[in-house]
C-alpha positions as CSV (number, residue, x, y, z in Angstrom):
1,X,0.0,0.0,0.0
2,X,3.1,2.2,0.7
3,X,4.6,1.5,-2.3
4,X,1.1,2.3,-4.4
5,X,0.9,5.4,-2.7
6,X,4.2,6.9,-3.4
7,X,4.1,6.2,-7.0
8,X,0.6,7.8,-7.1
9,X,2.0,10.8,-5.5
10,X,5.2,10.9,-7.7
11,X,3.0,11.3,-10.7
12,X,0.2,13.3,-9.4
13,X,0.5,17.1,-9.4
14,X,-2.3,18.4,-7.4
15,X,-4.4,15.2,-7.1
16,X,-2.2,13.4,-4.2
17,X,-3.9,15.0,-1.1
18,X,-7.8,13.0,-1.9
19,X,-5.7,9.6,-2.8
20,X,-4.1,10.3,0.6
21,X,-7.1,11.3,2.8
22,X,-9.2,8.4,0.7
23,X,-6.6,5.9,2.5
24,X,-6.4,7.5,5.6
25,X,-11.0,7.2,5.8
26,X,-10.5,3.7,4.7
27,X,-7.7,3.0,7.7
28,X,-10.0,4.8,10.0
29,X,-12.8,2.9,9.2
30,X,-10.8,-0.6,9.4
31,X,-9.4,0.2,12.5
32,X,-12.2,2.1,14.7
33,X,-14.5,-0.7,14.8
34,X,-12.1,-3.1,16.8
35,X,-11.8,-0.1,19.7
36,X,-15.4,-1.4,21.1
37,X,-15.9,1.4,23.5
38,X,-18.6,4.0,22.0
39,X,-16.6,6.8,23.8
40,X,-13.8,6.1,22.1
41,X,-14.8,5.5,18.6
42,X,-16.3,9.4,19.2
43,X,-13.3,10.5,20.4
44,X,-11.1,8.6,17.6
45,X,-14.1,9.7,14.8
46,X,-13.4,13.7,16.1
47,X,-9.7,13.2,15.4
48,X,-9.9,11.7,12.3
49,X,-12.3,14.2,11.3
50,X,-9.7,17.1,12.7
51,X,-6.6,15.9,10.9
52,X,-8.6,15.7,7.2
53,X,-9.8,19.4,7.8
54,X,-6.7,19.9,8.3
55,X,-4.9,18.1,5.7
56,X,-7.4,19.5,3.1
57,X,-6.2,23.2,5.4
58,X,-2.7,22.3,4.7
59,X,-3.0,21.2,0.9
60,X,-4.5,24.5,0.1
61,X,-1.7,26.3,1.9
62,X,0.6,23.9,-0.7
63,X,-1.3,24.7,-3.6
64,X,-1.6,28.6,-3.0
65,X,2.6,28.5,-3.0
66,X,2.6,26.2,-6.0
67,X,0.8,28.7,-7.8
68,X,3.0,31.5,-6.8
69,X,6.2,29.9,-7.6
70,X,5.0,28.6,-11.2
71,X,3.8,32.1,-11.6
72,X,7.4,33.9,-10.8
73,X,5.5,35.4,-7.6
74,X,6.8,35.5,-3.8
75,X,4.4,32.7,-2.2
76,X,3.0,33.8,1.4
77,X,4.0,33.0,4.9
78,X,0.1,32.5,5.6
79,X,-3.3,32.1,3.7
80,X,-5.5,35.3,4.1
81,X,-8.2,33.2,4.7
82,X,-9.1,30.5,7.1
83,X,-9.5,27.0,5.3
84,X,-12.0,24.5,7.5
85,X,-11.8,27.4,10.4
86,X,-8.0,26.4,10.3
87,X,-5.0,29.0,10.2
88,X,-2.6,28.0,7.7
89,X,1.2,28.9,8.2
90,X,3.4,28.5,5.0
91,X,7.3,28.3,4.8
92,X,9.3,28.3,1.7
93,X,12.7,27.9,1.7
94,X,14.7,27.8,-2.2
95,X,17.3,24.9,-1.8
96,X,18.8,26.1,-5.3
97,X,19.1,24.2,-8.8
98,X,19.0,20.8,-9.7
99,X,19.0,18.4,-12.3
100,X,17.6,15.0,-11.8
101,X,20.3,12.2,-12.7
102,X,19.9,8.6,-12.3
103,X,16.9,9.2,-9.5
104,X,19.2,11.7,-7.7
105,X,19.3,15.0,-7.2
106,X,22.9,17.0,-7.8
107,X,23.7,20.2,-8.6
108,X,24.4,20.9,-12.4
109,X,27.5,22.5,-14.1
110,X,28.2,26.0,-14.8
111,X,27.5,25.5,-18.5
112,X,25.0,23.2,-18.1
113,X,22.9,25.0,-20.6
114,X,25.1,24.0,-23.4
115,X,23.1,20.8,-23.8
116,X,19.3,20.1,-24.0
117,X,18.1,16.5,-23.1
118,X,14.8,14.7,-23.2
119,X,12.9,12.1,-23.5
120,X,10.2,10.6,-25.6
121,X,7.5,7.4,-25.5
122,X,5.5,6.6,-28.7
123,X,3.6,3.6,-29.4
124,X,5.1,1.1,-32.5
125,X,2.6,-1.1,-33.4
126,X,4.7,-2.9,-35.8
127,X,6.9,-3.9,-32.7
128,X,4.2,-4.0,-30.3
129,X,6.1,-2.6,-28.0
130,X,7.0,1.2,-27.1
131,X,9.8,3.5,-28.7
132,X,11.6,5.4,-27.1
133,X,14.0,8.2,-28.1
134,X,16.6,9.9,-25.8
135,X,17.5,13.1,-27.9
136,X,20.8,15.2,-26.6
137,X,21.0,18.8,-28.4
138,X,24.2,21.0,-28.5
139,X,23.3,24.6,-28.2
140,X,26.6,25.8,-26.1
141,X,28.0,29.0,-28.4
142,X,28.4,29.0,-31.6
143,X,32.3,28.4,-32.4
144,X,32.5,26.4,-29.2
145,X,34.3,22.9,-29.3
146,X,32.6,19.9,-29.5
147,X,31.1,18.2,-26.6
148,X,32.0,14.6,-26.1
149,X,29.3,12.8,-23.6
150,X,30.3,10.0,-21.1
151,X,26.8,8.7,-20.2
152,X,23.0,8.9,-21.7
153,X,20.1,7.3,-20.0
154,X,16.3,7.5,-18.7
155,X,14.0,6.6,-16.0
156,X,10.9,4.6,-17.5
157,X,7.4,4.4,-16.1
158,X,6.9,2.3,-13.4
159,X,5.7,-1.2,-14.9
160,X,7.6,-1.2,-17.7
161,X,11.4,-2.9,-19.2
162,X,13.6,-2.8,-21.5
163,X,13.6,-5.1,-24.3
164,X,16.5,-6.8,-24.6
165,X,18.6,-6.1,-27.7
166,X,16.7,-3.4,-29.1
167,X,18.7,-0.8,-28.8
168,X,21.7,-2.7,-31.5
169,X,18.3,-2.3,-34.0
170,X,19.2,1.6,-34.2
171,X,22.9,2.0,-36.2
172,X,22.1,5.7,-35.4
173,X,22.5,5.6,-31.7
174,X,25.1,6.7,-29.5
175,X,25.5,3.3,-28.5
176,X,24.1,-0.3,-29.8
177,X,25.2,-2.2,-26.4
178,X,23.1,-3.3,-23.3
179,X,22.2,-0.6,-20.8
180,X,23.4,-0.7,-17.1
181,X,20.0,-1.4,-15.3
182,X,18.7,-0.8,-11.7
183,X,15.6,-0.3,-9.7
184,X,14.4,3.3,-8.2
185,X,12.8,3.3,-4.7
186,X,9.6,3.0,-6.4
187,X,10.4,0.2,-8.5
188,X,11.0,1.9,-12.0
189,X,14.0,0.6,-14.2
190,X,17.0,3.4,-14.8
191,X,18.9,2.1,-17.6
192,X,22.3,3.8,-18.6
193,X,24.5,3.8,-21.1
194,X,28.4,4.4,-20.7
195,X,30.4,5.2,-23.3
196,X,34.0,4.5,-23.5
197,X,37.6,6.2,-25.4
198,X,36.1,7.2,-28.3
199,X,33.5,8.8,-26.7
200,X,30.5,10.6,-29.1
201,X,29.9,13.9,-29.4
202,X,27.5,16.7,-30.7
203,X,28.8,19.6,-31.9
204,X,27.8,23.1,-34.0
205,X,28.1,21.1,-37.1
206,X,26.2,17.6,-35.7
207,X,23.8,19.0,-33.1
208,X,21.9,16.1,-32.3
209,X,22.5,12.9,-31.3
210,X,19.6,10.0,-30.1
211,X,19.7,6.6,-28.5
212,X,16.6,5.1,-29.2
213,X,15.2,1.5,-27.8
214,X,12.0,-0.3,-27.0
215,X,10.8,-0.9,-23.8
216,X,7.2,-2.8,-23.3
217,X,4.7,-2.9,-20.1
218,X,1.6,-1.3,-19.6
219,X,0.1,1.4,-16.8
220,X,0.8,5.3,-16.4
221,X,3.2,6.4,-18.9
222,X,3.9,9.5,-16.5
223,X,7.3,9.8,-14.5
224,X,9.8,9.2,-17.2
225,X,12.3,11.3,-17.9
226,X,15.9,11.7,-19.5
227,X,20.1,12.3,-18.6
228,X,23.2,12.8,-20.8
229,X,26.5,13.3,-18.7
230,X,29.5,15.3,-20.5
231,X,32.8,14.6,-20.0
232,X,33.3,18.2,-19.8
233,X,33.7,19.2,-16.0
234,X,31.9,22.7,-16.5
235,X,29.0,21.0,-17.6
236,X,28.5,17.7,-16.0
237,X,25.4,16.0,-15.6
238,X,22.1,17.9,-17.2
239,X,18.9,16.5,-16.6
240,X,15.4,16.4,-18.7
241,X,14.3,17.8,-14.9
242,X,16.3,20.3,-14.4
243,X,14.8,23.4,-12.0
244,X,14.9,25.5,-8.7
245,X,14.3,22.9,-5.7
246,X,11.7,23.8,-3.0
247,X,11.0,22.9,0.2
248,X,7.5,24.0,1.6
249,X,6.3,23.3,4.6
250,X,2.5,24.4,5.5
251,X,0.7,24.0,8.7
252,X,-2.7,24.0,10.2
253,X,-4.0,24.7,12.9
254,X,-6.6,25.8,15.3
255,X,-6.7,30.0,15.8
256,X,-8.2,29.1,19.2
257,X,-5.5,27.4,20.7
258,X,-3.0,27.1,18.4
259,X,-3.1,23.0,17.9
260,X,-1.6,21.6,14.8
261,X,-3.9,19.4,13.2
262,X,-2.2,18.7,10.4
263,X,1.3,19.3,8.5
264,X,2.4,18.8,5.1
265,X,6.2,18.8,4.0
266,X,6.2,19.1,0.1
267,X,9.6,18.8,-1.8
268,X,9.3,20.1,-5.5
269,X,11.3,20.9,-8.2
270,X,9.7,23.7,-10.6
271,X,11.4,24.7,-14.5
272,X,12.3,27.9,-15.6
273,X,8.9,27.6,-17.4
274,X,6.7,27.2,-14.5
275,X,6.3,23.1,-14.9
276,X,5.7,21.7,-11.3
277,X,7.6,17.9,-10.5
278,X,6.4,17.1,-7.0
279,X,9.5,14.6,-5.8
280,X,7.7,13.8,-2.4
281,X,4.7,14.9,-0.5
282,X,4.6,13.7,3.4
283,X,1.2,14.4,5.6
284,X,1.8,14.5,9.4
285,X,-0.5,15.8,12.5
């Protein structure tokens, strides 16, 4: 149930609080009955009641800095208005940039910019299986040396794998060998390529370079995203996520005598375009 809960979270943008408060009514209701002492099951009801005002408090307090940040405006330290007769204190604090590599975070190079990475999942019916493309774009300066790339990968969607082999069908790619493959937390594959002396490279005058391969499985195509690694110091690893990391913390709680009733810690990373990746989402009273 853990495990099914992260993974909806990690893909959900503002949908994760009603999964969450869904599970936490369905624990409630499993475990209340076994109490056996009216009393109590009033007293445990009120609570649970309390803490999913207050979640649904503390989600909006989430949401209303979301919106600010995507929106290039300074989020608040407090909603102007109660939410379920809850004050709702907010605290942002800007961790700095990163770029997503291999399910970590870490923080890019100075030139980072030079390249452009992402990924991309189409359907091939002929191979009844999916495609998918890693694209790398050069875009450092013009009359800038080439850049030669050490490592290209992606994260897939949870439920899926690689099909083995597929990536020697593509002459064009960077590389036609086996990918180094893992397991994420959540249970999605990260496959990798290393390239060894000679490495490839794009350049002003060959600007892209792919490594495409089929992977096959079926659920949520959401969560899957891209990596190249330059050999270049100054530029290091870039990342299909790349953004400013946040950590916001908001709280509910009662204006009469100042209980919590609920907290949510929310880690997300938002691009310089206002996209929102939610990396984890944690409810606490």
């Amino acid at each position: 149930m853990v495990r099914l809960l992260q993974q909806m979270i990690s893909s959900e943008k503002g949908q994760a609080l009603p999964i969450v408060l869904a599970l936490l009514v369905i624990g409630g209701l499993t475990i209340i009955p076994s109490l056996g002492y009216a009393t109590t099951i009033l007293k445990s009801s009120r609570m649970l009641g309390e803490s999913v005002r207050g979640a649904y408090a503390a989600d909006a307090g989430v949401e209303d800095t979301l919106w600010s940040l995507s929106n290039g405006m300074s989020p608040s330290t407090q909603l102007s208005d109660n939410v379920n007769q809850m004050e709702v204190a907010i605290q942002t604090e800007n961790k700095g940039t990163y770029t997503l590599y291999l399910a970590q975070l870490i923080e890019p190079g100075g030139h980072s910019d030079y390249l452009d990475v992402f990924g991309e999942m189409v359907w091939d019916g002929g191979a009844n299986a999916y495609n998918y493309t890693i694209t790398i774009t050069w875009q450092a300066d013009p009359g800038s040396p080439p850049i030669k790339l050490t490592e290209a990968g992606a994260r897939i969607p949870i439920g899926y794998s690689y099909q083995s082999g597929s990536a020697a069908g593509f002459e064009e790619n960077l590389s036609t060998d086996e990918p180094d493959e893992t397991l994420d937390a959540l249970g999605a594959y990260l496959l990798n390529w290393v390239f060894e002396s000679p490495r490839p490279a794009v350049s002003e005058n060959v600007t892209v370079k792919t490594q495409t391969f089929y992977i096959t499985g079926e659920g949520s195509q959401e969560g899957h995203y891209a990596w190249v690694v330059a050999a270049e110091g100054d530029i290091g690893a870039v990342g299909e996520i790349t953004g400013t990391f946040y950590k916001i913390t908001a709280t509910a709680t009662h204006p009469g005598n100042g209980e919590t009733t609920a907290r949510i810690v929310a880690y997300v990373m938002i691009k310089e375009e206002g996209i929102i990746h939610i990396i984890s989402w944690q409810i606490s009273n």
